[in-house]
C-alpha positions in Angstrom: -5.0 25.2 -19.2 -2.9 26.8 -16.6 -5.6 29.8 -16.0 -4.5 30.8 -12.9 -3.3 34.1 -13.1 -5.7 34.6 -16.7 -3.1 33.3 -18.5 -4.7 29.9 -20.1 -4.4 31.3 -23.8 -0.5 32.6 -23.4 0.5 29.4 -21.3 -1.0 27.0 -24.0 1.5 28.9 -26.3 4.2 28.7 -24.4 4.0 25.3 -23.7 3.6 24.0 -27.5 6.8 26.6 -28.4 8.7 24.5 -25.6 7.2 21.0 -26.9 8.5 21.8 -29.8 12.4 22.9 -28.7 11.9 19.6 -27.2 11.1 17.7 -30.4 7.5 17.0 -29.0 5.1 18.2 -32.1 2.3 20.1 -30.8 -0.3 17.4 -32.4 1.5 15.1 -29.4 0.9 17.7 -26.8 -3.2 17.6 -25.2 -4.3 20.3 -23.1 -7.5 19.9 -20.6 -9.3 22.4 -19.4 -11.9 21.4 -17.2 -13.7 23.1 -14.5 -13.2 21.1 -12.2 -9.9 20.8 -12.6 -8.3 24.4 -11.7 -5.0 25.4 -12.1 -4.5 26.4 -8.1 -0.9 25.4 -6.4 -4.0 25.4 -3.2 -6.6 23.0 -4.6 -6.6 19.2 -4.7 -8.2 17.9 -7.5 -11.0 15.3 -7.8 -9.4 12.0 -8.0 -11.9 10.0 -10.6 -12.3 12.7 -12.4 -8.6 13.3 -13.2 -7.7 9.9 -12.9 -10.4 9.1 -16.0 -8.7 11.7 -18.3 -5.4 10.2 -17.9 -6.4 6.9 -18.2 -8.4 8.0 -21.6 -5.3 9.4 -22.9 -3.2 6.2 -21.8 -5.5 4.1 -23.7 -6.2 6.4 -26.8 -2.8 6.7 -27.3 -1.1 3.5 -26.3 1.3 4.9 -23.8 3.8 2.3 -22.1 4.8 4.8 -19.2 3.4 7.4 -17.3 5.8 9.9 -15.7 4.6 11.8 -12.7 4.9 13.8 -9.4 5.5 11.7 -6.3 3.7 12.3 -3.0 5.5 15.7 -2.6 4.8 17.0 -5.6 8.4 18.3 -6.3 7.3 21.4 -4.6 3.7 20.8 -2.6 2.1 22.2 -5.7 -2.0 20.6 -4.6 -1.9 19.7 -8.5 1.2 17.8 -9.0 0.0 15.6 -5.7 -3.4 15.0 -7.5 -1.6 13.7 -10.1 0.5 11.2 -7.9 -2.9 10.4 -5.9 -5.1 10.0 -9.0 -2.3 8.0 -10.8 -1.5 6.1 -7.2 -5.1 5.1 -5.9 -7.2 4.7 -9.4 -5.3 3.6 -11.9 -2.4 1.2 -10.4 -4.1 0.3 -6.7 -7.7 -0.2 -8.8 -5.6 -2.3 -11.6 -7.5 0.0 -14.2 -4.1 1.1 -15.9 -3.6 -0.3 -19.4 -2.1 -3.7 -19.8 1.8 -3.6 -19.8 1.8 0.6 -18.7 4.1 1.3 -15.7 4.1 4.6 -13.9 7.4 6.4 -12.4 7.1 9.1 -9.9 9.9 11.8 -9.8 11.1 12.2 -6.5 11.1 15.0 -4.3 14.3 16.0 -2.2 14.5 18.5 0.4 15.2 22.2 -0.1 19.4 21.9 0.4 19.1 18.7 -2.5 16.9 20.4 -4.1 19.5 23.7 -5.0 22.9 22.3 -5.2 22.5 20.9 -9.3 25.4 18.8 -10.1 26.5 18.5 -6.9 23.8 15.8 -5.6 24.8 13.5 -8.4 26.7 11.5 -5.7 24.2 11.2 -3.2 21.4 10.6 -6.2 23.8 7.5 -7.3 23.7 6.2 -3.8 19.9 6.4 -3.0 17.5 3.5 -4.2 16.2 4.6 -7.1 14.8 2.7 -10.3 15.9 5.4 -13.2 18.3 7.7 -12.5 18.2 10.7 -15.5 21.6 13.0 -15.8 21.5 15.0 -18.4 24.6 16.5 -20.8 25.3 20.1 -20.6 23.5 20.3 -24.1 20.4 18.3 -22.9 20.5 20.5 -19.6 20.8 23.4 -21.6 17.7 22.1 -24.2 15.8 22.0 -20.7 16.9 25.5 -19.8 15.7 26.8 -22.9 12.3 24.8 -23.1 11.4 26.4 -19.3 12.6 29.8 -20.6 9.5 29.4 -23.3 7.3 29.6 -20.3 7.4 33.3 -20.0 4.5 34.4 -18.0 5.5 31.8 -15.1 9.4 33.2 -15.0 9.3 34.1 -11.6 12.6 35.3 -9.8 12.4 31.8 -7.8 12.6 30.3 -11.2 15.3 32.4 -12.5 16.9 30.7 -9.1 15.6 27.1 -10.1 17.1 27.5 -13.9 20.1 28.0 -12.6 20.8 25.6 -9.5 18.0 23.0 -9.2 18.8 19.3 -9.4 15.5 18.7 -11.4 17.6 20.7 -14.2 20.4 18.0 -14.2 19.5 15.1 -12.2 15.8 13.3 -12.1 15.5 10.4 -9.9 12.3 8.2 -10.2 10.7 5.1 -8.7 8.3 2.5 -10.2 4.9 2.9 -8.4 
Protein backbone atom coordinates (compact mmCIF):
# COMPACT_ATOMS: atom_id res chain seq x y z
CA UNK A 1 0.00 0.00 0.00
CA UNK A 2 3.04 2.10 -0.16
CA UNK A 3 3.55 2.13 3.91
CA UNK A 4 6.85 2.98 3.97
CA UNK A 5 7.24 6.03 5.50
CA UNK A 6 3.38 5.47 7.32
CA UNK A 7 1.88 6.74 4.53
CA UNK A 8 -0.30 3.66 3.16
CA UNK A 9 -3.70 5.54 3.82
CA UNK A 10 -2.50 9.07 1.98
CA UNK A 11 -0.68 7.11 -0.86
CA UNK A 12 -3.86 5.00 -1.72
CA UNK A 13 -5.47 8.48 -2.12
CA UNK A 14 -3.09 9.93 -4.06
CA UNK A 15 -2.82 7.29 -6.34
CA UNK A 16 -6.75 6.87 -7.22
CA UNK A 17 -6.78 11.04 -7.56
CA UNK A 18 -3.97 10.41 -10.28
CA UNK A 19 -5.85 7.21 -11.75
CA UNK A 20 -8.39 9.27 -12.18
CA UNK A 21 -6.53 12.55 -14.11
CA UNK A 22 -5.50 9.63 -16.02
CA UNK A 23 -8.97 8.36 -17.02
CA UNK A 24 -8.36 5.08 -14.99
CA UNK A 25 -11.61 4.90 -12.58
CA UNK A 26 -10.64 4.01 -9.22
CA UNK A 27 -12.96 0.57 -9.42
CA UNK A 28 -9.96 -0.27 -12.19
CA UNK A 29 -7.26 0.56 -9.77
CA UNK A 30 -6.41 -2.70 -7.03
CA UNK A 31 -4.27 -2.08 -4.21
CA UNK A 32 -2.35 -5.10 -2.16
CA UNK A 33 -1.21 -4.86 0.91
CA UNK A 34 0.34 -7.83 2.06
CA UNK A 35 2.81 -8.45 4.71
CA UNK A 36 5.01 -9.94 3.01
CA UNK A 37 5.11 -7.71 0.46
CA UNK A 38 6.66 -4.38 2.03
CA UNK A 39 6.97 -1.28 0.50
CA UNK A 40 11.05 -0.98 0.97
CA UNK A 41 13.26 0.44 -2.11
CA UNK A 42 15.90 -2.33 0.11
CA UNK A 43 13.78 -5.53 0.08
CA UNK A 44 13.25 -8.13 -2.61
CA UNK A 45 10.08 -9.56 -2.53
CA UNK A 46 9.06 -13.23 -2.48
CA UNK A 47 8.75 -14.37 -6.02
CA UNK A 48 5.54 -16.93 -5.83
CA UNK A 49 4.05 -15.02 -3.61
CA UNK A 50 3.96 -11.83 -5.88
CA UNK A 51 3.97 -13.66 -8.90
CA UNK A 52 0.47 -15.40 -7.75
CA UNK A 53 -1.19 -12.00 -7.14
CA UNK A 54 -0.46 -10.77 -10.50
CA UNK A 55 -1.23 -13.70 -12.19
CA UNK A 56 -4.77 -13.64 -10.14
CA UNK A 57 -5.43 -10.28 -11.30
CA UNK A 58 -4.33 -11.21 -15.00
CA UNK A 59 -6.83 -13.91 -15.03
CA UNK A 60 -9.63 -12.13 -13.06
CA UNK A 61 -9.60 -9.50 -15.20
CA UNK A 62 -8.58 -10.68 -18.65
CA UNK A 63 -5.62 -8.51 -19.15
CA UNK A 64 -3.80 -8.95 -22.76
CA UNK A 65 -0.55 -7.06 -21.45
CA UNK A 66 1.38 -6.62 -18.57
CA UNK A 67 3.67 -3.57 -18.35
CA UNK A 68 6.54 -3.68 -16.01
CA UNK A 69 10.03 -2.77 -14.68
CA UNK A 70 13.03 -4.45 -16.45
CA UNK A 71 16.00 -5.99 -14.61
CA UNK A 72 17.06 -2.44 -13.41
CA UNK A 73 14.09 -1.45 -12.11
CA UNK A 74 14.19 2.06 -13.67
CA UNK A 75 16.04 3.10 -10.66
CA UNK A 76 17.23 -0.21 -8.52
CA UNK A 77 14.08 0.19 -6.50
CA UNK A 78 14.35 -3.91 -4.78
CA UNK A 79 10.36 -3.72 -5.66
CA UNK A 80 10.22 -2.75 -9.23
CA UNK A 81 12.98 -5.76 -9.80
CA UNK A 82 10.63 -8.14 -7.96
CA UNK A 83 8.23 -7.33 -10.27
CA UNK A 84 10.52 -7.91 -13.41
CA UNK A 85 11.73 -11.28 -11.50
CA UNK A 86 8.34 -12.50 -10.42
CA UNK A 87 6.83 -11.52 -13.93
CA UNK A 88 10.23 -12.99 -15.62
CA UNK A 89 10.81 -16.41 -13.86
CA UNK A 90 6.99 -17.54 -12.80
CA UNK A 91 4.78 -16.44 -15.03
CA UNK A 92 6.51 -16.33 -18.70
CA UNK A 93 9.69 -18.86 -18.03
CA UNK A 94 6.98 -21.33 -16.04
CA UNK A 95 4.31 -20.75 -19.09
CA UNK A 96 1.68 -19.98 -16.21
CA UNK A 97 0.74 -16.45 -17.85
CA UNK A 98 -2.75 -16.42 -19.32
CA UNK A 99 -3.23 -17.64 -22.85
CA UNK A 100 -2.53 -14.82 -25.46
CA UNK A 101 -0.99 -12.18 -22.38
CA UNK A 102 2.37 -10.66 -23.36
CA UNK A 103 4.49 -8.80 -20.90
CA UNK A 104 6.77 -5.52 -21.79
CA UNK A 105 9.49 -4.38 -19.56
CA UNK A 106 10.34 -0.57 -19.52
CA UNK A 107 13.85 -0.11 -19.99
CA UNK A 108 16.29 1.33 -17.87
CA UNK A 109 18.94 3.86 -19.23
CA UNK A 110 21.84 5.17 -17.46
CA UNK A 111 21.83 8.31 -15.32
CA UNK A 112 23.09 10.94 -18.47
CA UNK A 113 19.87 9.15 -20.66
CA UNK A 114 18.06 9.10 -17.94
CA UNK A 115 17.95 13.35 -17.38
CA UNK A 116 18.18 14.84 -20.77
CA UNK A 117 14.00 14.36 -21.73
CA UNK A 118 13.49 15.08 -25.24
CA UNK A 119 16.81 15.06 -26.14
CA UNK A 120 17.26 11.03 -26.08
CA UNK A 121 14.48 10.68 -28.61
CA UNK A 122 17.17 10.12 -31.22
CA UNK A 123 19.18 7.71 -29.61
CA UNK A 124 15.76 5.95 -28.24
CA UNK A 125 14.72 5.72 -32.21
CA UNK A 126 17.97 4.10 -32.87
CA UNK A 127 18.14 1.34 -30.10
CA UNK A 128 16.22 -2.08 -30.59
CA UNK A 129 13.29 -1.65 -28.98
CA UNK A 130 9.74 -3.28 -29.57
CA UNK A 131 7.38 -0.03 -28.46
CA UNK A 132 8.72 3.06 -28.45
CA UNK A 133 6.10 5.61 -26.35
CA UNK A 134 6.66 9.62 -27.07
CA UNK A 135 4.23 11.41 -25.67
CA UNK A 136 2.65 15.13 -26.88
CA UNK A 137 3.32 17.99 -24.70
CA UNK A 138 -0.40 17.60 -23.45
CA UNK A 139 0.00 13.82 -22.70
CA UNK A 140 3.51 14.77 -21.03
CA UNK A 141 1.87 17.34 -19.30
CA UNK A 142 -1.26 14.80 -18.13
CA UNK A 143 1.77 12.69 -16.77
CA UNK A 144 3.25 15.71 -15.01
CA UNK A 145 0.11 16.34 -13.37
CA UNK A 146 -0.92 12.65 -12.37
CA UNK A 147 2.89 12.37 -10.51
CA UNK A 148 2.17 15.83 -8.93
CA UNK A 149 -1.06 13.88 -7.20
CA UNK A 150 1.56 11.86 -5.39
CA UNK A 151 2.22 14.42 -2.79
CA UNK A 152 3.78 12.79 0.11
CA UNK A 153 6.57 11.03 -2.35
CA UNK A 154 7.47 14.72 -4.02
CA UNK A 155 10.90 14.59 -3.16
CA UNK A 156 13.33 17.36 -4.49
CA UNK A 157 14.91 14.45 -6.81
CA UNK A 158 11.40 14.26 -8.15
CA UNK A 159 10.84 17.84 -8.62
CA UNK A 160 14.27 17.07 -10.77
CA UNK A 161 12.69 13.92 -12.45
CA UNK A 162 9.23 16.03 -13.38
CA UNK A 163 11.10 18.20 -15.08
CA UNK A 164 14.01 16.42 -17.19
CA UNK A 165 13.52 12.67 -17.06
CA UNK A 166 13.08 10.69 -20.32
CA UNK A 167 10.52 8.38 -18.48
CA UNK A 168 8.36 11.76 -18.68
CA UNK A 169 8.48 11.84 -22.55
CA UNK A 170 10.02 8.86 -23.96
CA UNK A 171 9.26 5.06 -22.62
CA UNK A 172 11.02 2.37 -24.47
CA UNK A 173 9.92 -1.28 -23.78
CA UNK A 174 10.84 -4.84 -24.94
CA UNK A 175 8.66 -7.98 -25.21
CA UNK A 176 9.82 -10.45 -22.42
Amino acid sequence: SGNYYNQGEIRKKELEQSCFLLGIPASDVTVVDHRDLPDNPAVQWDTQLLAAFVLKHVEANNINVVVTFDAGGVSGHANHVSLYTALRYRLCKAAVAAPGCRVLVLESVNLFRKYISILDIPVSCLLPRDALFILTEEETEQARRAMRCHRSQLLWFRHIYLLFSRYMVINSLRLL
